[in-house]
C-alpha positions as CSV (number, residue, x, y, z in Angstrom):
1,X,167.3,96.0,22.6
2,X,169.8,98.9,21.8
3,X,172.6,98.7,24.8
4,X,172.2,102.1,25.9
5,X,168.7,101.8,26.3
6,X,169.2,98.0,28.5
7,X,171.8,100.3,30.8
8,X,168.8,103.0,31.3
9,X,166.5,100.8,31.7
10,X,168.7,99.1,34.4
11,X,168.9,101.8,36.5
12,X,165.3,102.7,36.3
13,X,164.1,99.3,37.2
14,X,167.1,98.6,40.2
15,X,165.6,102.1,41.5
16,X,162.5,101.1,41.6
17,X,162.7,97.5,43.1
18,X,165.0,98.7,45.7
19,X,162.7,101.4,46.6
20,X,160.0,98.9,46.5
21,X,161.8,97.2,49.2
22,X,162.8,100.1,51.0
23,X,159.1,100.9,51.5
24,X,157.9,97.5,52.2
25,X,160.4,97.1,55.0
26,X,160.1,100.6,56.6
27,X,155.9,100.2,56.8
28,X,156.7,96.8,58.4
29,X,159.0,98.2,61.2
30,X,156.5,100.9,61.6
31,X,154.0,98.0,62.5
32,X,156.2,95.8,64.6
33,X,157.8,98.7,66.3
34,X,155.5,101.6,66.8
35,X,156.3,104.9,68.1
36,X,153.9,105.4,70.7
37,X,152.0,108.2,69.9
38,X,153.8,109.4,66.8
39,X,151.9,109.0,63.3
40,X,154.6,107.4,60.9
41,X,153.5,110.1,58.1
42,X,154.2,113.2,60.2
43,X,158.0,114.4,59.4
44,X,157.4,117.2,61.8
45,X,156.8,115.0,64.7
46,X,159.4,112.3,63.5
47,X,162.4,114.8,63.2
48,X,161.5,115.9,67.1
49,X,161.3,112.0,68.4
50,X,163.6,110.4,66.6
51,X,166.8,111.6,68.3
52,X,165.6,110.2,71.7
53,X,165.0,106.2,70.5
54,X,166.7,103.7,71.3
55,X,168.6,100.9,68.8
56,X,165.5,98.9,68.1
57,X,164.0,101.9,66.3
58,X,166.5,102.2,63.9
59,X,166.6,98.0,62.9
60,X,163.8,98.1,60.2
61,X,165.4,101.7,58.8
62,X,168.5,100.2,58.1
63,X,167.8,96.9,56.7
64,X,165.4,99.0,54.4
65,X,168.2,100.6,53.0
66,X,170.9,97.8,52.7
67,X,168.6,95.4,51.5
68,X,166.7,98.0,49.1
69,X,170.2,99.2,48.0
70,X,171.4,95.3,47.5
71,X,168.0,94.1,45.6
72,X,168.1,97.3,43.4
73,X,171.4,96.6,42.5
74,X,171.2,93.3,42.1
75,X,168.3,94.0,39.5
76,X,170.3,96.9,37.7
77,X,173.3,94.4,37.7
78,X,171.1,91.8,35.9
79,X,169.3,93.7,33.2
80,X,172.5,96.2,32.1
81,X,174.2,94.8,28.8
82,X,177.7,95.4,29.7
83,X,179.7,97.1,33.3
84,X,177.1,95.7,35.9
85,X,178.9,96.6,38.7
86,X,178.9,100.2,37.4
87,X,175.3,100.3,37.3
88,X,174.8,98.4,40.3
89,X,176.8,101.4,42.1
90,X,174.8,103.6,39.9
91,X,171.6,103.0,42.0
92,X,173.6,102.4,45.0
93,X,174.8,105.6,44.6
94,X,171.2,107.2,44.0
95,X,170.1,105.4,47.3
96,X,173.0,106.8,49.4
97,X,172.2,110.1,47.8
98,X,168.3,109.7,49.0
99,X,169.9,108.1,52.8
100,X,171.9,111.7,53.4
101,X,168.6,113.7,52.8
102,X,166.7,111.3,54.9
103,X,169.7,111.6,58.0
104,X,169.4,115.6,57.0
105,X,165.7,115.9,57.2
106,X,165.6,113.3,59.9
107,X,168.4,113.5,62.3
108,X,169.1,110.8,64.5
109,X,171.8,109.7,66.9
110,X,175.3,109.6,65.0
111,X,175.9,105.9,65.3
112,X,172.9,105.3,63.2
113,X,173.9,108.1,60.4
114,X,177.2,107.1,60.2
115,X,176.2,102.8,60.2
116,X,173.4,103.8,57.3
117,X,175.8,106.0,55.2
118,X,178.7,103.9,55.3
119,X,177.7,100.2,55.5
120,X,174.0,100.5,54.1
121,X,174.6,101.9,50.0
122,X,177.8,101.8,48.5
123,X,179.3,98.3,50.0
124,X,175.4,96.7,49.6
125,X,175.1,98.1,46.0
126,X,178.7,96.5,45.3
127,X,177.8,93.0,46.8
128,X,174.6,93.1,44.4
129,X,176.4,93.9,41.8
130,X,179.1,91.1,42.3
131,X,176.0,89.0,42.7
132,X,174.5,89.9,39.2
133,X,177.3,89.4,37.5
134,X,177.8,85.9,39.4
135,X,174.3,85.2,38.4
136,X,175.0,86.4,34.4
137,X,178.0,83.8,34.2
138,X,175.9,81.3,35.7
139,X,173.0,82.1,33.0
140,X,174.9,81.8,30.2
């Protein structure tokens, strides 16, 4: 397969994953931690409750994004031909992108905005991609 198209594709498919994950954990902390009252789909009602939660709320959120930002990378790592680590920040970079318009739509207190923005995309998508490449060397 053509380089280019392996580096593409990488991106595409550490998107994906990590969104797959992203998903799977933020339906599960709806589950185990309900708002009372609130219907997880409604961004109306969200955007009004959110800002009076407390800290267990905000758990499932932000292990959704590290660890959809750390398995997309670490996929995009894996499948791109050559720089890993760039495209492993690639997606990380498109999932800290998403987590800004997610705290802009969704405002919550400023701990959790500043913790998701700084901890949850950009260092997670580096670790995955250090990982990848790790996991190339080991392959080979």
């Amino acid at each position: 397969m053509h380089p280019i198209i392996r580096n593409i594709l990488a991106v595409i498919f550490g998107w994906f994953t990590g969104s797959v994950i992203n998903m799977s954990l933020i339906q599960l902390g709806n589950k185990l931690f309900p708002i009372p009252g609130i219907d997880p789909n409604d961004m109306t009602a969200l955007a009004e409750v959110i800002p009076t939660l407390n800290a267990q709320y905000f758990i499932f959120p932000f292990l959704a994004h590290a660890l959809g930002t750390l398995t997309g990378a670490i996929v995009a790592g894996l499948i791109a031909f050559n720089h890993k680590i760039k495209f492993a920040l690639t997606v990380g970079g498109l999932f800290l992108l998403g987590g800004i318009m997610v705290n802009y739509m969704l405002p919550g207190p400023t701990w959790f905005a500043i913790a998701d923005i700084v901890l949850a995309y950009i260092p997670m998508a580096w670790i995955g991609g250090k990982i990848a490449i790790r996991k190339s060397k080991t392959k080979n």
